[in-house]
C-alpha positions, 0 to 999 in steps of 0.5 A: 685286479682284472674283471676276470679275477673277481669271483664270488662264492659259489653258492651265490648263483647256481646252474640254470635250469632251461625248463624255467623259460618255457612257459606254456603258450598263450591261447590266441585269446591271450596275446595283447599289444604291450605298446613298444617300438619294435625292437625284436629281432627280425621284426618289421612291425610298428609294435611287437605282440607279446602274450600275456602269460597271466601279466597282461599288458602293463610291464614288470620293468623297464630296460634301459641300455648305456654305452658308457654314459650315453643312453642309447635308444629308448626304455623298453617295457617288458611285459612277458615274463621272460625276455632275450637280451642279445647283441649283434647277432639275432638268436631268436626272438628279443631285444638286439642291443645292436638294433638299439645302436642302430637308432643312436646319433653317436658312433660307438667307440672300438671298445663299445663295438668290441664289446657288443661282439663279445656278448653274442647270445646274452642274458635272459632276463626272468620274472618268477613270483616276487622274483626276478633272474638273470640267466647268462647266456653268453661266453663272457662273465656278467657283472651285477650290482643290486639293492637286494644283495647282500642285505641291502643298501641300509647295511653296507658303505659302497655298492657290490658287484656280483660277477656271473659266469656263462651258464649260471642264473642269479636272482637279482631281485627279491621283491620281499627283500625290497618291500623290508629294505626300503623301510630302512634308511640308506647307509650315509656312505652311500649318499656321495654316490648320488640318487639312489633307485633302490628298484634298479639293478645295473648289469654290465657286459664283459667288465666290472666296476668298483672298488675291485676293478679298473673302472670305478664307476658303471658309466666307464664300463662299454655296453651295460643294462638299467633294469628298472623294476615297478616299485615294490608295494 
């Protein structure tokens, strides 16, 4: 099957509403250093100045970006509640993946750079509550994998990949769920797949991964995203 005859049910993500990334401004009195290497797009600063927006300075996640099965750059603390994820091409302010590869010591393959082009403006990436989303905001599908999905990893004997089409949002994380599912025991089908973050959500660019898909394996896709979220308590 190719990756772009997987789908999902409908009812599974839903249009986005682009009032949900815009908080109101912070207050001058607001603004905080979150501490990152800069990253953002156009920045020249040592570090970005992220407003607190009632989280303050100590980030909600870490993310991570792989090419195949090189991690390319370092992890990159989210401190906002909401945080552009783009490709080559800078779209306003975020994290450029291509910035990111800039700091590599491999070159990338054809198919890593093909990747990256295709992914143009990205995801958001979006905190809410004990929630957390994604909104797709690039012309190629996105393919997630989370522990909170589908019941959790205590009820099911391999990992599913959600496929999320342009101009949708998907909650990726459920802190509620997590804080019930982490009590119980992982499925013992699972326990061949190796470690197991059960805060951790994977997101692939433009390929899927699984038993649906070419690729087995997350680590065989090009260009893809660890979201590593604070443990729930």
């Amino acid at each position: 099957m190719s990756d772009g005859e997987n789908k999902i049910p409908a009812s599974a993500y839903t249009r986005f509403n682009v009032e949900l990334l815009r908080p109101e401004d912070a207050a001058p009195s607001e603004e905080v250093e979150c501490l990152v290497e800069s990253q953002e797009t156009g920045g020249t600063h040592q570090y970005a100045t992220y407003s607190t927006h009632g989280t303050g300075s100590i980030p909600w996640c870490q993310v991570a970006y792989w090419e195949g099965r090189e991690r390319v750059g370092r992890l990159y603390p989210v401190c906002t509640p909401s945080l552009n994820i783009m490709g080559n091409t800078p779209h306003g302010d975020g994290l450029s993946l291509a910035s990111l590869s800039a700091h590599s010591h491999t070159s990338p393959s054809e198919q890593v750079k093909r990747t990256r082009e295709k992914i143009g403006l990205g995801l958001v990436l979006y905190q809410e509550g004990d929630r957390v989303w994604v909104y797709n905001r690039a012309d190629v599908p996105l393919f997630i994998n989370s522990p909170t999905l589908d019941g959790g990893l205590h009820t099911r004997a391999h990992f599913i990949v959600h496929k999320l089409p342009p101009g949708h949002i998907l909650n990726i994380f459920d802190y509620d769920k997590a804080r019930l599912y982490q009590k119980l025991p992982v499925h013992p089908d699972l326990l061949h797949e190796g470690p197991i973050d059960q805060n951790a959500v994977r997101i692939s660019f433009v390929k899927g991964w699984g038993p649906n898909y070419h690729r087995q394996v997350i680590t065989e896709c090009p260009c893809w995203l660890e979201i590593l979220l604070v443990p729930a308590r």
